[in-house]
mmCIF file as gemmi writes it, N, C-alpha and C atoms, coordinates in Angstrom:
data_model
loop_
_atom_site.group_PDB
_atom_site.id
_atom_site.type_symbol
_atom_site.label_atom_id
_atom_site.label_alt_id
_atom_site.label_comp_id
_atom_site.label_asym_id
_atom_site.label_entity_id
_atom_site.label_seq_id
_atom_site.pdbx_PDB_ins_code
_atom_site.Cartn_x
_atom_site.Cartn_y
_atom_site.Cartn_z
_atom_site.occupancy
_atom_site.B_iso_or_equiv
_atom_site.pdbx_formal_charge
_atom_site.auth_seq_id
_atom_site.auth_asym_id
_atom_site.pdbx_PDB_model_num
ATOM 1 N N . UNK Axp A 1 ? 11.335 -34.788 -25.96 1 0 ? 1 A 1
ATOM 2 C CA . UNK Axp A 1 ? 10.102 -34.062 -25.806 1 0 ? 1 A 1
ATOM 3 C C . UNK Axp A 1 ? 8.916 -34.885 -26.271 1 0 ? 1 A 1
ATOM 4 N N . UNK Axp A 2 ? 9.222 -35.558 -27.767 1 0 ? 2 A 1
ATOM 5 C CA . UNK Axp A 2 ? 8.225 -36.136 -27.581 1 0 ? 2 A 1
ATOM 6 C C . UNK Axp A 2 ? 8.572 -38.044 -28.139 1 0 ? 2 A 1
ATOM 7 N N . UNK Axp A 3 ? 7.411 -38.927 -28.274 1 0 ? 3 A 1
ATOM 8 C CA . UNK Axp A 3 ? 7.795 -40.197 -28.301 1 0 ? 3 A 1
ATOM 9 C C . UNK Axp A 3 ? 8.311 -40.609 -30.058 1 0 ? 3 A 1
ATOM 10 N N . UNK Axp A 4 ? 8.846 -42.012 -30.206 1 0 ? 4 A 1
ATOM 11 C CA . UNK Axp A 4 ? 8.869 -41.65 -31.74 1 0 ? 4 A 1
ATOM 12 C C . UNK Axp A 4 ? 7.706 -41.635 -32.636 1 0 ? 4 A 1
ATOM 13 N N . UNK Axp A 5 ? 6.29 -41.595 -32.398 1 0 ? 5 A 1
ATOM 14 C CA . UNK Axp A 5 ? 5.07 -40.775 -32.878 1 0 ? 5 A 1
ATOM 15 C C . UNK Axp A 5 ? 5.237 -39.469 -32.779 1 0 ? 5 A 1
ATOM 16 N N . UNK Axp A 6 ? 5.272 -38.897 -32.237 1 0 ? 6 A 1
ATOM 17 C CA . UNK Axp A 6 ? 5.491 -37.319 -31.885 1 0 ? 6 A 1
ATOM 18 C C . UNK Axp A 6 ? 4.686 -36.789 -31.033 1 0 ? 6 A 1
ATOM 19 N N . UNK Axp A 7 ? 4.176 -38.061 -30.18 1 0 ? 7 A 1
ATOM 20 C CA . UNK Axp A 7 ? 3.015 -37.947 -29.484 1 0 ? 7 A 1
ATOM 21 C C . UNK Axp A 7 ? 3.89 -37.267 -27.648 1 0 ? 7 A 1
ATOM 22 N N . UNK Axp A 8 ? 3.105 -36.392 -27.111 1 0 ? 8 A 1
ATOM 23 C CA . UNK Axp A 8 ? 4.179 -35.72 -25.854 1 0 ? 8 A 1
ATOM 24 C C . UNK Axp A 8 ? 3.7 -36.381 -24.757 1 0 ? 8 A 1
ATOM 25 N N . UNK Axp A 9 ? 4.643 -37.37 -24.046 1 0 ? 9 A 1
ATOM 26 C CA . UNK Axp A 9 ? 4.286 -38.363 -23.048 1 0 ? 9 A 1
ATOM 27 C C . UNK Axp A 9 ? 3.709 -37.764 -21.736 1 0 ? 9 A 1
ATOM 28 N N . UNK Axp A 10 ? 3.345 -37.931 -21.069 1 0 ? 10 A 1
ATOM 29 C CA . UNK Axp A 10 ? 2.505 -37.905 -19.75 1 0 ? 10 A 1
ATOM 30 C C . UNK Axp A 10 ? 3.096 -36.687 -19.352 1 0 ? 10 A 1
ATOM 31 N N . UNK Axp A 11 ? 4.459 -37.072 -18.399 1 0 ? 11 A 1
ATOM 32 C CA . UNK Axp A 11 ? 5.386 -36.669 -17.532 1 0 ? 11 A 1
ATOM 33 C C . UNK Axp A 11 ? 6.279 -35.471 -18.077 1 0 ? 11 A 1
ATOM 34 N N . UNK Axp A 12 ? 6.081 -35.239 -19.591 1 0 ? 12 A 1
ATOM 35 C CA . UNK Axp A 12 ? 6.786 -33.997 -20.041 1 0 ? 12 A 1
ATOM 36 C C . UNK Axp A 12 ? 5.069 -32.798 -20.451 1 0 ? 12 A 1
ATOM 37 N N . UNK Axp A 13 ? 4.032 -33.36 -20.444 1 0 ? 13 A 1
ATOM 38 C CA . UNK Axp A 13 ? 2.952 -32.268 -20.439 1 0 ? 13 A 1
ATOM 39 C C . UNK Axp A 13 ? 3.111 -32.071 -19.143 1 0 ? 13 A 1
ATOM 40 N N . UNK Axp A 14 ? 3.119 -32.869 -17.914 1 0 ? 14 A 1
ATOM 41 C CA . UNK Axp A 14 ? 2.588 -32.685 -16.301 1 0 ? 14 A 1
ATOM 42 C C . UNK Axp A 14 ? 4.154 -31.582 -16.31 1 0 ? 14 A 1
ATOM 43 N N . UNK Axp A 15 ? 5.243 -31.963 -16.613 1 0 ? 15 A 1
ATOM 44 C CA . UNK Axp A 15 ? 6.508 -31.17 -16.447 1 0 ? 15 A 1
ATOM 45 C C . UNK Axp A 15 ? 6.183 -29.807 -16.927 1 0 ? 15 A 1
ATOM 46 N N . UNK Axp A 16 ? 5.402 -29.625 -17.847 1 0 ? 16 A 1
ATOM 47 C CA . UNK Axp A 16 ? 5.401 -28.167 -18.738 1 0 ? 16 A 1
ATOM 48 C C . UNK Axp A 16 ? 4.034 -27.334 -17.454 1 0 ? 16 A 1
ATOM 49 N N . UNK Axp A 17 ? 3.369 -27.839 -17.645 1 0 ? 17 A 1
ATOM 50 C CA . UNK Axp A 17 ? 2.322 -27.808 -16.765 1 0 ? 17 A 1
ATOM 51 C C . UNK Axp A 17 ? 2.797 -27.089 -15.47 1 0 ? 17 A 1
ATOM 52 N N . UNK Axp A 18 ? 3.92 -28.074 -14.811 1 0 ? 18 A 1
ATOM 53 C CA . UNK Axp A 18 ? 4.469 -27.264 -13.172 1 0 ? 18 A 1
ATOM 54 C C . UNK Axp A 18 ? 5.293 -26.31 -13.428 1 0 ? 18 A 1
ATOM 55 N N . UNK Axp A 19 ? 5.995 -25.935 -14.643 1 0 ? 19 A 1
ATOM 56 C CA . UNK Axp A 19 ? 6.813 -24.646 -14.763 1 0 ? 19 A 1
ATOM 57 C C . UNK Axp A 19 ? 5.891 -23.947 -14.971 1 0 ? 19 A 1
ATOM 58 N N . UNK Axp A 20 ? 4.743 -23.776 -15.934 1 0 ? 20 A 1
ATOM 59 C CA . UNK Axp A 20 ? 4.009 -22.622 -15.904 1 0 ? 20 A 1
ATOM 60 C C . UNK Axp A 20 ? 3.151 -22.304 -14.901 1 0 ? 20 A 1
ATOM 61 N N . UNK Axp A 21 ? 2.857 -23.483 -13.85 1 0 ? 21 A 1
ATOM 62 C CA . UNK Axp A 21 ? 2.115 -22.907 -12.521 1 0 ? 21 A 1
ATOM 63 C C . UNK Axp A 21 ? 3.39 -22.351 -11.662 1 0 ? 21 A 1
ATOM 64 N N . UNK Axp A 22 ? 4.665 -22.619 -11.807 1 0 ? 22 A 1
ATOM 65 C CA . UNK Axp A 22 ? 5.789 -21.863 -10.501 1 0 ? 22 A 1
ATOM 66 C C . UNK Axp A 22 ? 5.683 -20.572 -11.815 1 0 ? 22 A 1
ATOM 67 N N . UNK Axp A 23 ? 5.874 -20.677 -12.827 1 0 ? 23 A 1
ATOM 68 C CA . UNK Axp A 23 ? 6.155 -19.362 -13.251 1 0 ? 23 A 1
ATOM 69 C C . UNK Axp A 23 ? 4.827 -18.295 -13.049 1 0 ? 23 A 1
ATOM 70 N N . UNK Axp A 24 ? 3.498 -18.893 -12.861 1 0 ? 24 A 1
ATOM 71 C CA . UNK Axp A 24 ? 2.488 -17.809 -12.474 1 0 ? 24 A 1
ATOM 72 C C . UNK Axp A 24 ? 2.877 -17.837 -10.964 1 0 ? 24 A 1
ATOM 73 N N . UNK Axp A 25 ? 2.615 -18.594 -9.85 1 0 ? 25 A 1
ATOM 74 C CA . UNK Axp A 25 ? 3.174 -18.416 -8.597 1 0 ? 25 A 1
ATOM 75 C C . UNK Axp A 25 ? 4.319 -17.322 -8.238 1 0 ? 25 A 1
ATOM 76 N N . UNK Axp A 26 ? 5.096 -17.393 -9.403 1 0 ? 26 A 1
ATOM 77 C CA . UNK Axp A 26 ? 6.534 -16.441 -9.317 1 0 ? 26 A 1
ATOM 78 C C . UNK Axp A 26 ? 5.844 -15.194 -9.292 1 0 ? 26 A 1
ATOM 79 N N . UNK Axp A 27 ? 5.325 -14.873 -10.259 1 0 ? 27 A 1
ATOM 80 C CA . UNK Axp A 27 ? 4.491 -13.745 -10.805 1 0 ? 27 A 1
ATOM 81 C C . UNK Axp A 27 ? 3.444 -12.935 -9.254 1 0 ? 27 A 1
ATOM 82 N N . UNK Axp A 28 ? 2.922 -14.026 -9.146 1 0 ? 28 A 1
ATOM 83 C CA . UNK Axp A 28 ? 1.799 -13.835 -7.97 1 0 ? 28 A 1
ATOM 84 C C . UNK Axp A 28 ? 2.626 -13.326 -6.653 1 0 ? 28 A 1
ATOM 85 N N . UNK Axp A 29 ? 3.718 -13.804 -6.667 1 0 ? 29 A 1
ATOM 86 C CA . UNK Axp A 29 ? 4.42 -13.309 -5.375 1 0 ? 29 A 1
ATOM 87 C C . UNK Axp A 29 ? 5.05 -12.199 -5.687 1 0 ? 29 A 1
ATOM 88 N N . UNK Axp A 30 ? 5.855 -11.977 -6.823 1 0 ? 30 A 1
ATOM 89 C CA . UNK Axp A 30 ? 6.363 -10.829 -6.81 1 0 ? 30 A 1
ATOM 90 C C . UNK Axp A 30 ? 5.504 -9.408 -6.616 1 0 ? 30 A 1
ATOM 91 N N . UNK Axp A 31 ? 4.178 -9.197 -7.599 1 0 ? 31 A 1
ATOM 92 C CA . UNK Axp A 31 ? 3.143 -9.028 -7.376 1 0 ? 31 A 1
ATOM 93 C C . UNK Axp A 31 ? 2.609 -8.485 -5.86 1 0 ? 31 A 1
ATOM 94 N N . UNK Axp A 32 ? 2.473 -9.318 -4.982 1 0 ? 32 A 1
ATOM 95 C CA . UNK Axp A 32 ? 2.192 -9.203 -3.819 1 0 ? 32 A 1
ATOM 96 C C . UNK Axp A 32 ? 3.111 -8.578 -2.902 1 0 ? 32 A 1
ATOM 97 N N . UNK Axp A 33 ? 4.379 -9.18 -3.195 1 0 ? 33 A 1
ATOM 98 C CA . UNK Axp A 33 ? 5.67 -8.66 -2.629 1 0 ? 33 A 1
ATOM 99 C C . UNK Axp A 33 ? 5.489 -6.804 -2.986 1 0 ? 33 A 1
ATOM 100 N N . UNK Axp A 34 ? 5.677 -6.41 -4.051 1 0 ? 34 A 1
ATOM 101 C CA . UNK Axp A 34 ? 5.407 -4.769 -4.554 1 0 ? 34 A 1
ATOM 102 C C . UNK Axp A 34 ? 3.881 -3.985 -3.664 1 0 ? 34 A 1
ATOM 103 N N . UNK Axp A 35 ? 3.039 -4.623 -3.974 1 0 ? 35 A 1
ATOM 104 C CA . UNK Axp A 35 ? 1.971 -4.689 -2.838 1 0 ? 35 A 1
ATOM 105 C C . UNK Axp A 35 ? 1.99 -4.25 -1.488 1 0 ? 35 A 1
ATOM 106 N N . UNK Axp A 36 ? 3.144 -5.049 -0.869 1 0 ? 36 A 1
ATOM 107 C CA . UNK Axp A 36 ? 3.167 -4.957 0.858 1 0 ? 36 A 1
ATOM 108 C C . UNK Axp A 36 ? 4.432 -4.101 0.635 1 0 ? 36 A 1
ATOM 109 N N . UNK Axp A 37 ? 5.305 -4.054 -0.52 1 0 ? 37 A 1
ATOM 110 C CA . UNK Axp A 37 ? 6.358 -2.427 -0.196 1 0 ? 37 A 1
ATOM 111 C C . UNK Axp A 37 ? 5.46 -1.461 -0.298 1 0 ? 37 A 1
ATOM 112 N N . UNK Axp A 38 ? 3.951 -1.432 -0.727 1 0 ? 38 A 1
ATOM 113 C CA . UNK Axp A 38 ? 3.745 0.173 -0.928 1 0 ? 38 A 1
ATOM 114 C C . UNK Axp A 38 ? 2.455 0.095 0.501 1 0 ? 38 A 1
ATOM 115 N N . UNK Axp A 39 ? 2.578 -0.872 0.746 1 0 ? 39 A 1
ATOM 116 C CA . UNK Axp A 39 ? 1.229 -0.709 2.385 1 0 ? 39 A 1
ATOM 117 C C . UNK Axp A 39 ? 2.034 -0.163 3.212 1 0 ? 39 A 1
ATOM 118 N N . UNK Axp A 40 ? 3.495 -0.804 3.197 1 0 ? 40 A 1
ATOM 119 C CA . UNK Axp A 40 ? 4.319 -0.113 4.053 1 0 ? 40 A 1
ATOM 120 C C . UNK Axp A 40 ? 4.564 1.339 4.312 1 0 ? 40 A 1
ATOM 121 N N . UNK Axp A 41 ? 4.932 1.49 2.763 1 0 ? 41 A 1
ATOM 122 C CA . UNK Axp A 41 ? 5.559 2.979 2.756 1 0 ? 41 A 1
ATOM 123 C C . UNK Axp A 41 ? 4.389 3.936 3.225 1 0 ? 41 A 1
ATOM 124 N N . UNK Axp A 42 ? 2.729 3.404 2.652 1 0 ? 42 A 1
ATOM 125 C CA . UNK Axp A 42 ? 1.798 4.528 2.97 1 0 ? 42 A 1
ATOM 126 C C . UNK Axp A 42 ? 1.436 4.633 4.593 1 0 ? 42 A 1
ATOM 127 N N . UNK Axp A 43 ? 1.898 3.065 5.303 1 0 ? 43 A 1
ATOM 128 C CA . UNK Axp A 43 ? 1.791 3.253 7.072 1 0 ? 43 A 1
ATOM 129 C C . UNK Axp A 43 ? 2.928 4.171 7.6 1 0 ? 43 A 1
ATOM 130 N N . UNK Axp A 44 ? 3.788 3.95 7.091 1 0 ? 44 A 1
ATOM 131 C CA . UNK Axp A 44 ? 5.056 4.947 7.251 1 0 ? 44 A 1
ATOM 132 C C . UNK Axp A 44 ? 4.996 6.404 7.053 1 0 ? 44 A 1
ATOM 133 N N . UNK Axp A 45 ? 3.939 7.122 5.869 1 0 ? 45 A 1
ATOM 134 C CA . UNK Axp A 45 ? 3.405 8.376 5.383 1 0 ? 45 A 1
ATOM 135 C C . UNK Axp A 45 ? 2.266 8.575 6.57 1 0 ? 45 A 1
ATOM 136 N N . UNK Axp A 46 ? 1.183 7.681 7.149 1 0 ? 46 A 1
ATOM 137 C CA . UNK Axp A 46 ? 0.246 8.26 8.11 1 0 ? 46 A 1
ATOM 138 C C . UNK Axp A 46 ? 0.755 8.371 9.23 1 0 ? 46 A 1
ATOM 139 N N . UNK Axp A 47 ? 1.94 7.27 10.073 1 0 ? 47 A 1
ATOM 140 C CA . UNK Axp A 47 ? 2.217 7.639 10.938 1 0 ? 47 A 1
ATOM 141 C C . UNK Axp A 47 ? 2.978 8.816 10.798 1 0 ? 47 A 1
ATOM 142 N N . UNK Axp A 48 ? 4.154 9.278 10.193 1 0 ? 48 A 1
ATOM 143 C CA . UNK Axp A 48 ? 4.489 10.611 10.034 1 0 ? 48 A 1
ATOM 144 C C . UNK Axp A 48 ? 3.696 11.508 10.2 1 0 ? 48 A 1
ATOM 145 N N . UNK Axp A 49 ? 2.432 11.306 9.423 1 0 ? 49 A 1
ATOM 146 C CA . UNK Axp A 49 ? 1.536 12.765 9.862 1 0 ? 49 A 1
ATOM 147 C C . UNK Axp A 49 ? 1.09 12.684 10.819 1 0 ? 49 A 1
ATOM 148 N N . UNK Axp A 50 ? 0.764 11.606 11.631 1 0 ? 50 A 1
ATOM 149 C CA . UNK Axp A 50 ? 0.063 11.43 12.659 1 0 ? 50 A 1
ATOM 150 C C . UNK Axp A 50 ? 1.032 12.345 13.627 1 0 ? 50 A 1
ATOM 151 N N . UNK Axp A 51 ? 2.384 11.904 13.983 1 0 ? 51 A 1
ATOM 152 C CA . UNK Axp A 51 ? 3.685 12.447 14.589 1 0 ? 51 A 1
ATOM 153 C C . UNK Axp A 51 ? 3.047 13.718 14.296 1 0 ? 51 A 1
ATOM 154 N N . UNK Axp A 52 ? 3.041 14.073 13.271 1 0 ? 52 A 1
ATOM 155 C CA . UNK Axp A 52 ? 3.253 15.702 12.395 1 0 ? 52 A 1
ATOM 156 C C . UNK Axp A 52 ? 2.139 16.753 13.238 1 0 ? 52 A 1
ATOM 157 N N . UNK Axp A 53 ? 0.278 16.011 12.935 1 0 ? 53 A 1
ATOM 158 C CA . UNK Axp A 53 ? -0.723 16.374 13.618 1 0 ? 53 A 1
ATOM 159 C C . UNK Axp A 53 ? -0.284 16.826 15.42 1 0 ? 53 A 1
ATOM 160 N N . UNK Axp A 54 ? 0.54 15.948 15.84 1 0 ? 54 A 1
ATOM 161 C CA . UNK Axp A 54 ? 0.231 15.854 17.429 1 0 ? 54 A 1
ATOM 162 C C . UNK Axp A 54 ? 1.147 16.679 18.132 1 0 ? 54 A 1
ATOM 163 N N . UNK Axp A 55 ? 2.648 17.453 16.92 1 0 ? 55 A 1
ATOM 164 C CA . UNK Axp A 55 ? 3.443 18.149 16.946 1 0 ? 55 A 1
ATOM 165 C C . UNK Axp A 55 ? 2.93 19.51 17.316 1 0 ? 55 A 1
ATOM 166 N N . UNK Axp A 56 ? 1.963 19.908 16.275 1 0 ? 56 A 1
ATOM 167 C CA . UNK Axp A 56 ? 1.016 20.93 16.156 1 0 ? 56 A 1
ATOM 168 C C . UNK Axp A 56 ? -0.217 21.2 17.303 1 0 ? 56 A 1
ATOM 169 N N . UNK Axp A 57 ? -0.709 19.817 17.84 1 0 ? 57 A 1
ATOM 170 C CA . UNK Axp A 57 ? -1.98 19.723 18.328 1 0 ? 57 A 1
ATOM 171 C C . UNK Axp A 57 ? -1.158 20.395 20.148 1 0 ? 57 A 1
ATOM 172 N N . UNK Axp A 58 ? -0.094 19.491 20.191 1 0 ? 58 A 1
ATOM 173 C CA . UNK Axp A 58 ? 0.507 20.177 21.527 1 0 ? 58 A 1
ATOM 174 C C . UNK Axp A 58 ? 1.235 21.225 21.459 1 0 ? 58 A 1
ATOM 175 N N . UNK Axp A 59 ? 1.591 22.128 20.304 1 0 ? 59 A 1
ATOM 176 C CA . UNK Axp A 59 ? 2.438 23.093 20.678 1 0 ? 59 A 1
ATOM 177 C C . UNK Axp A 59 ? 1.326 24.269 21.526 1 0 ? 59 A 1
ATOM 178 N N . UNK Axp A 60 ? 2.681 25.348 22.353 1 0 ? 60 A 1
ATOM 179 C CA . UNK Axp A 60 ? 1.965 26.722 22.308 1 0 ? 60 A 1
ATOM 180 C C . UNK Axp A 60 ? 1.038 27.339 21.115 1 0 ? 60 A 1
ATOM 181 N N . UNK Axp A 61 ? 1.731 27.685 20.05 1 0 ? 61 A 1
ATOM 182 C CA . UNK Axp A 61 ? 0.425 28.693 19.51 1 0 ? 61 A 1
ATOM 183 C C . UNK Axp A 61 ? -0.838 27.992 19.227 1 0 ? 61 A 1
ATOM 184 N N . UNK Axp A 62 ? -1.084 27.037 18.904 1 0 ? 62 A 1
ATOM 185 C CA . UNK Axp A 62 ? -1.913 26.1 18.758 1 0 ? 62 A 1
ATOM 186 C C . UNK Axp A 62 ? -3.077 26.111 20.407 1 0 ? 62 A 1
ATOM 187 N N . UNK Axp A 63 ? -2.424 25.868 21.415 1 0 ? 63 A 1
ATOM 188 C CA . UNK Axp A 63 ? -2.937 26.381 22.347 1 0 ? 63 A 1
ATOM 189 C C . UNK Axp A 63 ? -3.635 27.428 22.775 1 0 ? 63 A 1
ATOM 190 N N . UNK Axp A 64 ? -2.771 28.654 22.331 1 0 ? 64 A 1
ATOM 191 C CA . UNK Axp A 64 ? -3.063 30.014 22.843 1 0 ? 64 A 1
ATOM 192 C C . UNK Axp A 64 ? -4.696 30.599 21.04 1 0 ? 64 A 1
ATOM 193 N N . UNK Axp A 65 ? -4.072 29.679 20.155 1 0 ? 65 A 1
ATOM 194 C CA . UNK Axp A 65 ? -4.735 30.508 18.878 1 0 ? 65 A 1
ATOM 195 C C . UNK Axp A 65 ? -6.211 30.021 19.213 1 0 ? 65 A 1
ATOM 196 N N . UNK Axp A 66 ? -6.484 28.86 20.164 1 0 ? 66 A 1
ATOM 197 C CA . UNK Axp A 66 ? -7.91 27.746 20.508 1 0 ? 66 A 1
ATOM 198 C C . UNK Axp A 66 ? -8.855 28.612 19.841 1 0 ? 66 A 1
ATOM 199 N N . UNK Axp A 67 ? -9.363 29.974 21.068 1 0 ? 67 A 1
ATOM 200 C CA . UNK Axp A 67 ? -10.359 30.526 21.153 1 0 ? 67 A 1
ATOM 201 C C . UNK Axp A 67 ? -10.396 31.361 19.82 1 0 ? 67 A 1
ATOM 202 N N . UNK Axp A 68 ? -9.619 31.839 19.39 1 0 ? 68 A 1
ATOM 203 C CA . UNK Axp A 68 ? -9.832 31.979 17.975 1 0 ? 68 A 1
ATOM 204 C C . UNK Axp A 68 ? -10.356 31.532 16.872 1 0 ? 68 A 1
ATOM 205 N N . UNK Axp A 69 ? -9.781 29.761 17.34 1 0 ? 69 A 1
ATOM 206 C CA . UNK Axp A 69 ? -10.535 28.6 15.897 1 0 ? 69 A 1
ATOM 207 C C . UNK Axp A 69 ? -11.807 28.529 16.744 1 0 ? 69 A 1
ATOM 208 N N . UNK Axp A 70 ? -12.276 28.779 17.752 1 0 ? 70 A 1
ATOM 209 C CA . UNK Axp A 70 ? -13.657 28.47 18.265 1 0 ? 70 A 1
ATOM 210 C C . UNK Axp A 70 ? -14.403 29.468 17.609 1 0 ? 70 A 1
ATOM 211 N N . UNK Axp A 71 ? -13.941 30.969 17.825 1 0 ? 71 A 1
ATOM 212 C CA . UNK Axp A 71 ? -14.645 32.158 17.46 1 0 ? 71 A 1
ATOM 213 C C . UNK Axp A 71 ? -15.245 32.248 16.153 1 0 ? 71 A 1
ATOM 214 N N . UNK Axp A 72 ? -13.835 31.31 15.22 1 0 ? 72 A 1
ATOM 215 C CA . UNK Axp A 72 ? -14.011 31.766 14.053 1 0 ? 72 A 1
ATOM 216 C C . UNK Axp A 72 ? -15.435 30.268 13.295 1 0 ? 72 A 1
ATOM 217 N N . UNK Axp A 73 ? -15.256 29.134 14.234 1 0 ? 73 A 1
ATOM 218 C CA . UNK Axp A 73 ? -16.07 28.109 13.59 1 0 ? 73 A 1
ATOM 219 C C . UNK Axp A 73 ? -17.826 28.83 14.32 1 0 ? 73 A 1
ATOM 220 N N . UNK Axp A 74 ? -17.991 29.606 15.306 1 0 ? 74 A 1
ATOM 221 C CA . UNK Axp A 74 ? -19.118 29.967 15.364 1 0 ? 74 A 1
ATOM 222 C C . UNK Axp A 74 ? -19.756 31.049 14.097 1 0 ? 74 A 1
ATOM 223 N N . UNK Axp A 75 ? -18.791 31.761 13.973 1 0 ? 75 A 1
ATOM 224 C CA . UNK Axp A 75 ? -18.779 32.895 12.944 1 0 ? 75 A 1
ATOM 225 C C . UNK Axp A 75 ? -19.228 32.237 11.927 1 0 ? 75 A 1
ATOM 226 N N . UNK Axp A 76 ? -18.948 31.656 11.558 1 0 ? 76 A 1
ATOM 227 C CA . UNK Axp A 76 ? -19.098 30.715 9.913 1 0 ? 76 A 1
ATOM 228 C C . UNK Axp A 76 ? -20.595 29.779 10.266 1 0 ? 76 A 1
ATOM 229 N N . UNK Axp A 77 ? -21.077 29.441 11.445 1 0 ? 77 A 1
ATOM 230 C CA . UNK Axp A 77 ? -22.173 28.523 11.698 1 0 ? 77 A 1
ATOM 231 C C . UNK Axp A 77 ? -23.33 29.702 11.825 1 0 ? 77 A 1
ATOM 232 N N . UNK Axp A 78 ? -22.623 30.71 12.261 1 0 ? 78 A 1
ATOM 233 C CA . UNK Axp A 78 ? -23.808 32.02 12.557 1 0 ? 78 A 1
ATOM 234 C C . UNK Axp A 78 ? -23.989 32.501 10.992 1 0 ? 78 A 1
ATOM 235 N N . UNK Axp A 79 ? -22.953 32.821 10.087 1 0 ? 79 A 1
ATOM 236 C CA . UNK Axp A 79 ? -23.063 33.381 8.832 1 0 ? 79 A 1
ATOM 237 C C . UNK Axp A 79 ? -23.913 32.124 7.923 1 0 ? 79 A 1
ATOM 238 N N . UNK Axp A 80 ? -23.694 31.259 7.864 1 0 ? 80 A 1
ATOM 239 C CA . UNK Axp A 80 ? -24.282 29.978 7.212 1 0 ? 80 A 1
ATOM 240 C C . UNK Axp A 80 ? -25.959 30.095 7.491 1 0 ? 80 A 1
ATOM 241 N N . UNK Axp A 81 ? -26.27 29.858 8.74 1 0 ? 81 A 1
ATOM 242 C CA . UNK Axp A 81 ? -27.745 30.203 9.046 1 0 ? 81 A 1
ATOM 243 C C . UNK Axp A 81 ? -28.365 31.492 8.469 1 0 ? 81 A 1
ATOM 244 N N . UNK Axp A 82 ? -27.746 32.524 8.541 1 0 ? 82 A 1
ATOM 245 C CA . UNK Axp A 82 ? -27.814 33.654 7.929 1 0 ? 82 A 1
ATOM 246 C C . UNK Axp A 82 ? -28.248 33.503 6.622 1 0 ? 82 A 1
ATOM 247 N N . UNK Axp A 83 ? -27.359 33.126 5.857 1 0 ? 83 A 1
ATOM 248 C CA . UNK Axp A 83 ? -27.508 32.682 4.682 1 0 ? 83 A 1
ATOM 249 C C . UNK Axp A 83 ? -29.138 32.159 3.887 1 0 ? 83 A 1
ATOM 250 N N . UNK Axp A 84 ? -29.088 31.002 5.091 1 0 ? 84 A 1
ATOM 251 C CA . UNK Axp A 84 ? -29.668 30.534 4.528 1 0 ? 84 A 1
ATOM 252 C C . UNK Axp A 84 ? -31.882 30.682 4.998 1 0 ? 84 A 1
ATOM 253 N N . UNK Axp A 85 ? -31.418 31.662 6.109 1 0 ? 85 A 1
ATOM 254 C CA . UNK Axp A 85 ? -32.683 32.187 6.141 1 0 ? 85 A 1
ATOM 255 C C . UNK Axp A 85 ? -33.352 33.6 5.468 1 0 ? 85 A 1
ATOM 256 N N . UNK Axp A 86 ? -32.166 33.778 4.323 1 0 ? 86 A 1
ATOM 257 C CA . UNK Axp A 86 ? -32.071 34.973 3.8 1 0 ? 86 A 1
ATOM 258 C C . UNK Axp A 86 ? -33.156 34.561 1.991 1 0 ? 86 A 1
């Protein structure tokens, strides 16, 4: 490790030196690696809902209930104005 001074030659600082840059590199990847498992899993969670949304968006009652969610978003735009000219 070191010379008989005790002085630490070139090639064993430059040696210490490249283990602790692979051991941050190690770090940095693993890191990143955990990273892209959880981008995954959350593209995997939107497309599901997305599936989930379009399940709903094409069924019958969803269809037939339309004029209802229309009725009811005027109701709430008519009561709101109301409101607020009150």
């Amino acid at each position: 490790m070191s010379t008989e001074t005790g002085i630490t030659t070139d090639w064993e600082r430059r040696a210490r030196d490249a283990e602790a840059a692979l051991e941050e590199s190690l770090r940095e990847r693993n890191r990143l690696w955990e990273e892209l498992q959880a981008l995954k899993a959350d593209a995997r969670e939107v497309e599901a809902a997305k599936r989930e949304v379009y399940r709903v968006e094409t069924s019958a009652s969803w269809k037939v209930t339309r004029p209802l969610r229309f009725a009811k978003t005027i109701w709430h735009k008519v009561k709101r104005r109301l409101d607020l000219d009150s």
